[in-house]
VEXKELO-247405 format. One record per residue (C-alpha): x, y, z; chain. Coordinates in steps of 0.1 Angstrom, whole numbers, padded with zeros to 4 digits, m for minus. Example, Ala and Ser with C-alpha at 12.3 -4.5 7.8 and 13.67 -1.06 7.14 Angstrom:
BEGIN
[[0123 m0045 0078] 'A']
[[0137 m0011 0071] 'A']
REM end
This chain:
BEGIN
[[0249 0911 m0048] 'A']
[[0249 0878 m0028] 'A']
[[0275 0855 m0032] 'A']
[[0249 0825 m0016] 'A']
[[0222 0822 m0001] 'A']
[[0202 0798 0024] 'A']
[[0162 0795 0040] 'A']
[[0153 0774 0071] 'A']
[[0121 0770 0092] 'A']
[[0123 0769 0129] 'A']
[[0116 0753 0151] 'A']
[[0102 0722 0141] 'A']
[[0094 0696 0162] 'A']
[[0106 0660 0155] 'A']
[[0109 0624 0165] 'A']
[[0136 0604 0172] 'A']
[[0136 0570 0181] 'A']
[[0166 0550 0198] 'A']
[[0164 0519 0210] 'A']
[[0131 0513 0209] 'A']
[[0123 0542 0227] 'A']
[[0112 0577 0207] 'A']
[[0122 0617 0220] 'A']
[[0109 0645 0211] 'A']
[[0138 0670 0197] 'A']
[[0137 0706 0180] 'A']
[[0157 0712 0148] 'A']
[[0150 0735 0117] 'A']
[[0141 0720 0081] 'A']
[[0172 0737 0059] 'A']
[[0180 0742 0022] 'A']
[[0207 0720 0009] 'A']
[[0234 0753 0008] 'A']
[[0226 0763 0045] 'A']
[[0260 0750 0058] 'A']
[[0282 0756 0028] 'A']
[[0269 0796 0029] 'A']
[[0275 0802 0064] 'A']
[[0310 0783 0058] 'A']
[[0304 0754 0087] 'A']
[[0322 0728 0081] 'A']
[[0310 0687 0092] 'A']
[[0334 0667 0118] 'A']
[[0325 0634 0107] 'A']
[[0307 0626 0079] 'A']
[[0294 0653 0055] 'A']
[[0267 0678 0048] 'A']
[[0238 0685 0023] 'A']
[[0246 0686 m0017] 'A']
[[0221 0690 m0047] 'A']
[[0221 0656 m0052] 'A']
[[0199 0654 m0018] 'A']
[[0169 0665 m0033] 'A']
[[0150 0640 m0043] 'A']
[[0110 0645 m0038] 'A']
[[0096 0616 m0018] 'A']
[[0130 0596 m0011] 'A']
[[0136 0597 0033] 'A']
[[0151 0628 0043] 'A']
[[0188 0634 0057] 'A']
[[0199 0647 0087] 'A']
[[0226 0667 0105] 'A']
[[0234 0662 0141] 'A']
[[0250 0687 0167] 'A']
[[0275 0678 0192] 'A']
[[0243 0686 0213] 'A']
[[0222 0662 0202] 'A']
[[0247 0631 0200] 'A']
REM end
């Protein structure tokens, strides 16, 4: 028995564009219980919940101390 359980796809190749200027970055597309089931916890701000998922609205995002 599982007590959770999670699915990503890696990597995935994205855009991001800061001050007029856009980088290409690598990150992985997750399910909304990736964090919670591997027990990570945010720093600042928060993480993925069910009410998320929502076909067609913009997606959210999760930063690393890497990326920022």
């Amino acid at each position: 028995m599982f007590s959770a359980t999670f699915a990503y796809v890696a990597p995935v190749p994205f855009g991001v564009a800061l001050g007029g200027h856009t980088e290409r970055t690598w990150g992985h597309l997750v399910t909304p219980s990736y964090f919670t089931t591997l027990g990570v916890r945010p720093s600042l701000g928060r993480l993925f919940d069910s009410q998320d998922e929502h076909p067609g609205q913009a997606p959210n995002v999760v930063i690393s101390h890497r990326f920022w």
